[in-house]
TORPAMAR-21238 format. One line per field, with one value per atom (N, C-alpha, C): residue in three letters; atom name; x, y, z. Coordinates in steps of 0.1 Angstrom, whole numbers. Atoms other than C-alpha are relative to their C-alpha. Example, Ala and Ser with C-alpha at 12.3 -4.5 7.8 and 13.67 -1.06 7.14 Angstrom:
2
type = (ALA ALA ALA SER SER SER)
atom = (N CA C N CA C)
c1 = (9 123 9 -9 137 -8)
c2 = (-12 -45 12 -11 -11 11)
c3 = (0 78 0 0 71 8)
This chain:
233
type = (UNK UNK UNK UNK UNK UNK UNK UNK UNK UNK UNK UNK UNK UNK UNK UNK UNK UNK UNK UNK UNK UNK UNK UNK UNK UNK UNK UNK UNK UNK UNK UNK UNK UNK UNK UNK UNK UNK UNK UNK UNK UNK UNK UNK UNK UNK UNK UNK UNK UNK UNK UNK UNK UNK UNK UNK UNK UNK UNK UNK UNK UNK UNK UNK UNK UNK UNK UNK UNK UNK UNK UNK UNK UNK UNK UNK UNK UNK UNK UNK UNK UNK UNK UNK UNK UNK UNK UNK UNK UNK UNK UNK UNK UNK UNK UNK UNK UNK UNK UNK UNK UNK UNK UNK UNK UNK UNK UNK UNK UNK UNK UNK UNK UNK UNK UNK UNK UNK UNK UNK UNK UNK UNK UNK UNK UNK UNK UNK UNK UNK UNK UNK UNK UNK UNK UNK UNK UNK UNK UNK UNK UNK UNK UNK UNK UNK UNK UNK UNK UNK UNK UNK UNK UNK UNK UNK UNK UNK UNK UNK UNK UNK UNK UNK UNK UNK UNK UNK UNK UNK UNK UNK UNK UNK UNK UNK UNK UNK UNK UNK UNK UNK UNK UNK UNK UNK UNK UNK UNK UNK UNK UNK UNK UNK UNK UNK UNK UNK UNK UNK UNK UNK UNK UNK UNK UNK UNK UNK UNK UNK UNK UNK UNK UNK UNK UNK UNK UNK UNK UNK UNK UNK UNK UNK UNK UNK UNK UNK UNK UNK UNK UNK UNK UNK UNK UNK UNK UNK UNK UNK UNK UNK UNK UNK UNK UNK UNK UNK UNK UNK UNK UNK UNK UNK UNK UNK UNK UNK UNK UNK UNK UNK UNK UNK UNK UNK UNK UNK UNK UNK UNK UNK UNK UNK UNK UNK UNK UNK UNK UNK UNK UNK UNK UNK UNK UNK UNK UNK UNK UNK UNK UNK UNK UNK UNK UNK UNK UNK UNK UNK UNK UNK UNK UNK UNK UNK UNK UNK UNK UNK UNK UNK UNK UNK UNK UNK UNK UNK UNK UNK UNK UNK UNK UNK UNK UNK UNK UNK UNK UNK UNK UNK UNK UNK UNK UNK UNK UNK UNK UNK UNK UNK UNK UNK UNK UNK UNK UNK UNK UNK UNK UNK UNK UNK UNK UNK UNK UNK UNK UNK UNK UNK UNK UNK UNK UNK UNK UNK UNK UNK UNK UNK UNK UNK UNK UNK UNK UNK UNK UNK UNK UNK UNK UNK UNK UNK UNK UNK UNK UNK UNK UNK UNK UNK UNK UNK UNK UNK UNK UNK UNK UNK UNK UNK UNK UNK UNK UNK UNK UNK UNK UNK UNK UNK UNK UNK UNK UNK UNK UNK UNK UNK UNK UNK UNK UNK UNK UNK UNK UNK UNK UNK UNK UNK UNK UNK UNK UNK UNK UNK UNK UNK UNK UNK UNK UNK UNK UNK UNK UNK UNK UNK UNK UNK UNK UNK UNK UNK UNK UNK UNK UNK UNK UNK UNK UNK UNK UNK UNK UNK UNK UNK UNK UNK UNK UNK UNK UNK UNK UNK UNK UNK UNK UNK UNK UNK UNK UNK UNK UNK UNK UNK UNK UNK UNK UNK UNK UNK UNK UNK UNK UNK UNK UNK UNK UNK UNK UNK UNK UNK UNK UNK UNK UNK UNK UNK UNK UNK UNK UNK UNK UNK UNK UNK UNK UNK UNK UNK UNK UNK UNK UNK UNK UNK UNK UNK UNK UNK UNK UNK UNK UNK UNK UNK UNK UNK UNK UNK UNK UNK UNK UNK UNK UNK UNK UNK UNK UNK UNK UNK UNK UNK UNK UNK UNK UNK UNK UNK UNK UNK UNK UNK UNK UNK UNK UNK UNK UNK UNK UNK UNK UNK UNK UNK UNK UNK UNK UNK UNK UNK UNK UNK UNK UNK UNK UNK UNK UNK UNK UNK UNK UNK UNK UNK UNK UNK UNK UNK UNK UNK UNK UNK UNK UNK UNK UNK UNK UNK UNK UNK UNK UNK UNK UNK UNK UNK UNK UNK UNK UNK UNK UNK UNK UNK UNK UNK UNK UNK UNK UNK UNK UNK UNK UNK UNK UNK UNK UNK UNK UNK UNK UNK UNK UNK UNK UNK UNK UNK UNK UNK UNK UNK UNK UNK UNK UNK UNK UNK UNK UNK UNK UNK UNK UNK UNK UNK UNK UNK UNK UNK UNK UNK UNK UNK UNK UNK UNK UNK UNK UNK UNK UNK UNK UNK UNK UNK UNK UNK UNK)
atom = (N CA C N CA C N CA C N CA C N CA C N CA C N CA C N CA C N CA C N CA C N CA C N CA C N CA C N CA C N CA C N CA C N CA C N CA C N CA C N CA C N CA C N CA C N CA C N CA C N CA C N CA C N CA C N CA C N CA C N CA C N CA C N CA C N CA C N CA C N CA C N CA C N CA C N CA C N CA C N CA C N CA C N CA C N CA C N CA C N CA C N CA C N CA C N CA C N CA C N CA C N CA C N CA C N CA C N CA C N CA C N CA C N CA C N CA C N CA C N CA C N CA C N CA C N CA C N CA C N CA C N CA C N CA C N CA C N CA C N CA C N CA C N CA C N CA C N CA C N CA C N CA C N CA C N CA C N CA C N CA C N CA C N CA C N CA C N CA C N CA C N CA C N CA C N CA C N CA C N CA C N CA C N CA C N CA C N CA C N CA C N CA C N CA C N CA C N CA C N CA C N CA C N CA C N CA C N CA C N CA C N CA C N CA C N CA C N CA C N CA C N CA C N CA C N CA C N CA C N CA C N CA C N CA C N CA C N CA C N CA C N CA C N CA C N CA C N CA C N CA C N CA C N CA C N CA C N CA C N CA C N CA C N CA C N CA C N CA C N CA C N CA C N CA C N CA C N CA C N CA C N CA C N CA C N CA C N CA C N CA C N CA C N CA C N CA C N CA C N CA C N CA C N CA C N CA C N CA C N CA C N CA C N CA C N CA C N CA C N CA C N CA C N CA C N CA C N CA C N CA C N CA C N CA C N CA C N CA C N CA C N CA C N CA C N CA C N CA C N CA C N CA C N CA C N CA C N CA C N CA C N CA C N CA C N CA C N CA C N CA C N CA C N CA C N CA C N CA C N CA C N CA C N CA C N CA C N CA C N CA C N CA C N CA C N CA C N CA C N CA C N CA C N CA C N CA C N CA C N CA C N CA C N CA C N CA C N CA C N CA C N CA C N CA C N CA C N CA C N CA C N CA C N CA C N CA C N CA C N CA C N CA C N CA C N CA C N CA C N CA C N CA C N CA C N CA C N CA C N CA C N CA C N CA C N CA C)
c1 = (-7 -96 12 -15 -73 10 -9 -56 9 -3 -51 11 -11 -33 10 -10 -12 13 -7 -1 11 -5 6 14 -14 27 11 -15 46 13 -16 74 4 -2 68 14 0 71 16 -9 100 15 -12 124 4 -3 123 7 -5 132 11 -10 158 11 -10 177 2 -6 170 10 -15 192 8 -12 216 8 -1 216 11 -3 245 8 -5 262 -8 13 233 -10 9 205 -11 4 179 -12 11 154 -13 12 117 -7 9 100 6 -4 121 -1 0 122 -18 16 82 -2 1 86 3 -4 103 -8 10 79 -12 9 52 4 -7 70 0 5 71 -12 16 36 -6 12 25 9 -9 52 -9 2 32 -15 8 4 4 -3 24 7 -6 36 -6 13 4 -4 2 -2 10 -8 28 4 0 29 -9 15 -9 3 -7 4 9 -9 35 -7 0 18 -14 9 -6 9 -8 23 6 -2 24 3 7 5 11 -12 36 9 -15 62 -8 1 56 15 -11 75 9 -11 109 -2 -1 105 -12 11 70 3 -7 87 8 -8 112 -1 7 93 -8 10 69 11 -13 103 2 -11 126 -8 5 106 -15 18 67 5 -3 79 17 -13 118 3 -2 122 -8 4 91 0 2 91 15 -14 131 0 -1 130 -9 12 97 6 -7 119 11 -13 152 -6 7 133 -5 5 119 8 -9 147 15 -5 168 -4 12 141 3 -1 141 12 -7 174 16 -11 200 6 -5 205 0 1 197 16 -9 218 0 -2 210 3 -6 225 10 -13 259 7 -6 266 -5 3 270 -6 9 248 -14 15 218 -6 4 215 -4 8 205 -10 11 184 -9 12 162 -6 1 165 -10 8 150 -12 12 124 -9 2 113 -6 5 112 -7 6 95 -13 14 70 -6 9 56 -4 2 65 -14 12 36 -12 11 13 -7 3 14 -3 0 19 -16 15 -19 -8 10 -33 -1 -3 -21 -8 4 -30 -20 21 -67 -5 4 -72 -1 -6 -53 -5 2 -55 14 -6 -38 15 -12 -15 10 -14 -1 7 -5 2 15 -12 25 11 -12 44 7 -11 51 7 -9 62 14 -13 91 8 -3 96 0 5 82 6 -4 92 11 -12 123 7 -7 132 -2 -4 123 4 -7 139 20 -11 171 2 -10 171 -4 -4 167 13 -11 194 10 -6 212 1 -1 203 4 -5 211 15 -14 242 12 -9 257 -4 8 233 11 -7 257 12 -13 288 0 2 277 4 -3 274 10 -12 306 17 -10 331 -7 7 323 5 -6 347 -6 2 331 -19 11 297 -10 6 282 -1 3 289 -10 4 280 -18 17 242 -2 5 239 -2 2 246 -12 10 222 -17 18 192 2 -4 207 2 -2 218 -15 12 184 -9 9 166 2 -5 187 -5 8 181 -14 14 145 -1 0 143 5 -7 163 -5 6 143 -18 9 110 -1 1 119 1 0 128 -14 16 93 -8 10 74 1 -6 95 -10 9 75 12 -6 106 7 -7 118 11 -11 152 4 0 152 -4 7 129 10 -8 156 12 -13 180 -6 4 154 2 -10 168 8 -12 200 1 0 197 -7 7 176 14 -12 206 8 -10 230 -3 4 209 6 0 208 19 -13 247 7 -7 255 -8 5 230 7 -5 244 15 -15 280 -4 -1 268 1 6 251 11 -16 285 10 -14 308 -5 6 286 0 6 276 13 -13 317 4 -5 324 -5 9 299 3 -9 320 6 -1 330 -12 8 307 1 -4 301 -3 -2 308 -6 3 288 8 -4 307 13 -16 344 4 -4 366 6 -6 376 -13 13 338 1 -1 346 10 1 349 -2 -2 362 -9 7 337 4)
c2 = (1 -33 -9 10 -64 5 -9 -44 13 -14 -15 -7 14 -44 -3 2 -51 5 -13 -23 7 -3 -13 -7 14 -43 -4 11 -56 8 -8 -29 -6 2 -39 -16 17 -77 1 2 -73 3 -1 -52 -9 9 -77 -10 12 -105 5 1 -88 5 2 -81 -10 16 -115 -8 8 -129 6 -7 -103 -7 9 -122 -13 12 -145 -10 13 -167 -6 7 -172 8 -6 -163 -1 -5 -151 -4 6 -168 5 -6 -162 5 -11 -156 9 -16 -131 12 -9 -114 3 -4 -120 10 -12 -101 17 -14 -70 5 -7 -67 2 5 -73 18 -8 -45 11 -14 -20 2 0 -21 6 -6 -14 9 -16 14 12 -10 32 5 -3 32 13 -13 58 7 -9 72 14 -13 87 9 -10 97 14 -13 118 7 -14 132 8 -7 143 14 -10 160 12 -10 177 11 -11 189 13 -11 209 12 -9 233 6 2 232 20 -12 268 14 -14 287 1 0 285 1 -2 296 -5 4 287 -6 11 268 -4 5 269 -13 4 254 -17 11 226 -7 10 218 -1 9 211 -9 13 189 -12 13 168 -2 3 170 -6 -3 174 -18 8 155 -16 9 132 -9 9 118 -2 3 124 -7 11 104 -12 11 78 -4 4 69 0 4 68 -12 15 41 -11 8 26 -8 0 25 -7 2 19 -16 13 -12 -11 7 -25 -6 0 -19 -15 9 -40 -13 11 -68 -9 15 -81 6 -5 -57 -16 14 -88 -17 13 -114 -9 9 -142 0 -2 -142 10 -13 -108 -3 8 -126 8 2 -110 19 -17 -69 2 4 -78 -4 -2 -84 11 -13 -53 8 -3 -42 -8 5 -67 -1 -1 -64 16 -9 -31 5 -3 -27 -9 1 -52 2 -9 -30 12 -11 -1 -3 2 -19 -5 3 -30 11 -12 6 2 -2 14 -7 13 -16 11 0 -2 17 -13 36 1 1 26 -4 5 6 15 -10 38 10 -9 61 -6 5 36 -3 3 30 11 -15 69 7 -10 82 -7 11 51 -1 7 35 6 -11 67 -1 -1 71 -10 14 35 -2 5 37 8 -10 69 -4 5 54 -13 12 22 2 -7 39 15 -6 64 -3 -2 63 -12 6 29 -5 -1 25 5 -13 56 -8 8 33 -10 9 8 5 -11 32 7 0 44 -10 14 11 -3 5 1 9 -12 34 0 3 28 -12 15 -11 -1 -4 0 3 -5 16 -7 10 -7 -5 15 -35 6 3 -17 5 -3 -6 -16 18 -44 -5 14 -57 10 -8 -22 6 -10 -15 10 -9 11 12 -13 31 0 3 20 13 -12 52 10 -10 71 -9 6 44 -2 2 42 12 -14 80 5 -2 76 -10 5 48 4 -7 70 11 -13 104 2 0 93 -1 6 77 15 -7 107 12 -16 134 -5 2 111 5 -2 109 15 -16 149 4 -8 159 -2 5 136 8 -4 151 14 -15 187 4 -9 190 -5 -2 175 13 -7 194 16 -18 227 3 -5 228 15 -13 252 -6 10 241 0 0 246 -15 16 218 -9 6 198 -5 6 196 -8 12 177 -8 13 151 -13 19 123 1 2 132 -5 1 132 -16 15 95 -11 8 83 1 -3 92 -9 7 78 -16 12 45 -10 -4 48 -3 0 51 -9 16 18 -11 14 -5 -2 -6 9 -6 -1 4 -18 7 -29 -12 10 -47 1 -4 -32 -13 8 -52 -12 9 -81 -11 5 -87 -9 6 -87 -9 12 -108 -14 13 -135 -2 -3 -125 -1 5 -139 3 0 -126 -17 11 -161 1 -1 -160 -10 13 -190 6 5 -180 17 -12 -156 10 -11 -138 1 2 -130 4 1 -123 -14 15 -157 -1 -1 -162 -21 15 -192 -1)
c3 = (-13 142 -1 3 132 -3 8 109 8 -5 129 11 -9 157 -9 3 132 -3 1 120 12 -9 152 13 -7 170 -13 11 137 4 -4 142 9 -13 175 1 -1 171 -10 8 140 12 -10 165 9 -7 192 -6 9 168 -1 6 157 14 -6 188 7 -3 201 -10 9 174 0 -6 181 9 -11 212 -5 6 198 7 -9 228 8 -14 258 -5 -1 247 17 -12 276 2 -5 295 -7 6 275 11 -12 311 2 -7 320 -14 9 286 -3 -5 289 10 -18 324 -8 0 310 -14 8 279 9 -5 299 13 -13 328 -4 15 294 1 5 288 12 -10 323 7 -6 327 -4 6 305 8 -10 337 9 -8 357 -8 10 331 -2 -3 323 9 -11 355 -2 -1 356 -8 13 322 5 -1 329 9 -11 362 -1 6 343 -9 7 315 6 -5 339 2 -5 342 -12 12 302 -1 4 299 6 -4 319 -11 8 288 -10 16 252 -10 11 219 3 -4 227 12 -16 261 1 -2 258 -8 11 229 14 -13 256 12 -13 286 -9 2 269 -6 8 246 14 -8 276 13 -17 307 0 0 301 -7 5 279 -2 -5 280 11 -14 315 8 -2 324 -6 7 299 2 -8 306 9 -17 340 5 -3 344 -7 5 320 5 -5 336 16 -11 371 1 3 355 -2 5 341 12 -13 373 14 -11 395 -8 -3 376 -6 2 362 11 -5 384 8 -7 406 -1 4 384 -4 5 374 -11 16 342 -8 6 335 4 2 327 -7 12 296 -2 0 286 -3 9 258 4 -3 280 7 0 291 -13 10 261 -7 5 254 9 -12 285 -1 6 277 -7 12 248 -2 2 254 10 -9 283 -12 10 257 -6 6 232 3 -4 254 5 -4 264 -14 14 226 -5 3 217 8 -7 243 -8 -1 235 -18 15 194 0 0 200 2 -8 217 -13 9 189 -14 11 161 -1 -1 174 -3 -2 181 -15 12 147 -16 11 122 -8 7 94 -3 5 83 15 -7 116 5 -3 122 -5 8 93 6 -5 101 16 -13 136 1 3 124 -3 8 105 10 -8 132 17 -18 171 3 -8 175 -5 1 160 10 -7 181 12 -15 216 0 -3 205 -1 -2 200 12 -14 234 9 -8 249 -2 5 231 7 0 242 19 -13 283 1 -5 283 -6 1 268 11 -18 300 7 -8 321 -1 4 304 10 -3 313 16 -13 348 12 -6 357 -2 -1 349 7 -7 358 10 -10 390 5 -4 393 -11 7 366 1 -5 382 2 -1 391 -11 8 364 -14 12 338 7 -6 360 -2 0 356 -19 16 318 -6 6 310 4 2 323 -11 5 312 -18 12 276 -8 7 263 3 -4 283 -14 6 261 -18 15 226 -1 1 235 0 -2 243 -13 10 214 -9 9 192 0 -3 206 -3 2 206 -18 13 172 -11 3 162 5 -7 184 2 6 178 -14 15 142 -6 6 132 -12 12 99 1 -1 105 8 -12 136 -12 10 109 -8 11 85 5 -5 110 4 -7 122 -9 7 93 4 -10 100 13 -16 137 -2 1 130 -5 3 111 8 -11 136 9 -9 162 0 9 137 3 3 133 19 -13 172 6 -9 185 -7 7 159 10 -9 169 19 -16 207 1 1 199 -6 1 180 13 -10 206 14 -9 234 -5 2 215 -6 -3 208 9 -14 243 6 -11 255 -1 -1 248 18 -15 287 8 -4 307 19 -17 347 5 -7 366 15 -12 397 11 -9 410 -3 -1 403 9 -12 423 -10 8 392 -12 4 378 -14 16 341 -5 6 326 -14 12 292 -4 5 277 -18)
């Protein structure tokens, strides 16, 4: 049982670490970043519910169709949105979301905390092998569209003129990785199959890229106190 816990959280536990040090001007209050793992974890409560619900509707669609309702529909479109929904609630109005760069880091430790919960469930059920195979895959991949939603999140909060569209992209983007990443598992067509490294490196390739570009800027700091709220510290 220890073993199978560990197995199962290290990815967990490693990712975190490593975008908290990413974190390189203000780092971010531990209770709040406790809140939004903690906010992950118990996303994955209605989650269930409403996959369970969706995939009762599973048995209408065969072959692709049937691939892309469960990627797109059961699974990215619930799991991103309880996400996004979570992430929304607790730092949209915070103070402490100063900086572009914490949007992705609230982000992602939002994702990583369902990641943790649903990685346990799988690793108790399956064991050691899939522990490993989802160490190296499953949660890498939520911590990539965390990364991928608190990305826009970031830039939603500081241009508010591109406000709208940048909140329709940090659901919508993460929803389409996840989806795209799921279908071509769940397709079982070897052709799809032979683009899921690729498509992983790519992924890999476009959070880092997201993740410098933010973590630049965040030398810009929203100023709640001044009359011109980006604040060069």
């Amino acid at each position: 049982m220890n073993s199978l816990l560990l197995i199962a959280l290290a990815p967990v536990a490693i990712l975190l670490a490593y975008i908290w040090l990413r974190d390189k001007y203000e780092k971010e209050p531990w209770q709040l970043l406790l809140k939004a793992l903690a906010l992950g974890a118990i996303s994955v409560i209605p989650v269930l519910f409403v996959e369970r619900f969706l995939m009762g509707f599973i048995d209408l669609f065969s072959g692709y169709l049937r691939a892309f309702w469960n990627a797109f529909v059961v699974a990215a479109f619930t799991e991103e949105l309880f996400k996004f929904i979570f992430l929304y609630l607790l730092i949209w109005k915070s103070r402490d979301f100063n900086e572009k760069f914490d949007g992705i880091v609230y982000a992602v430790f939002i994702s990583l905390g369902f990641a943790g919960v649903e990685n346990v469930m799988y690793v108790l059920n399956y064991g050691h092998g899939v522990g490993i195979t989802r160490a190296l895959t499953a949660v890498p991949a939520h911590f990539l569209f965390g990364v991928s939603m608190g990305y826009f999140f970031g830039m939603a909060r500081f241009y508010a003129d591109r406000r709208p569209a940048m909140i329709r992209m940090a659901l919508l983007v993460p929803m389409l990785l996840h989806g795209i990443y799921d279908f071509i598992l769940m397709s079982q067509q070897q052709l799809l199959l032979l683009l899921f490294i690729p498509f992983v490196i790519w992924m890999w390739r476009f959070g880092l890229k997201k993740m410098r570009e933010l973590s630049d800027s965040s030398v810009f700091r929203f100023d709640y106190n001044s009359k011109d709220p980006l604040k060069h510290n």
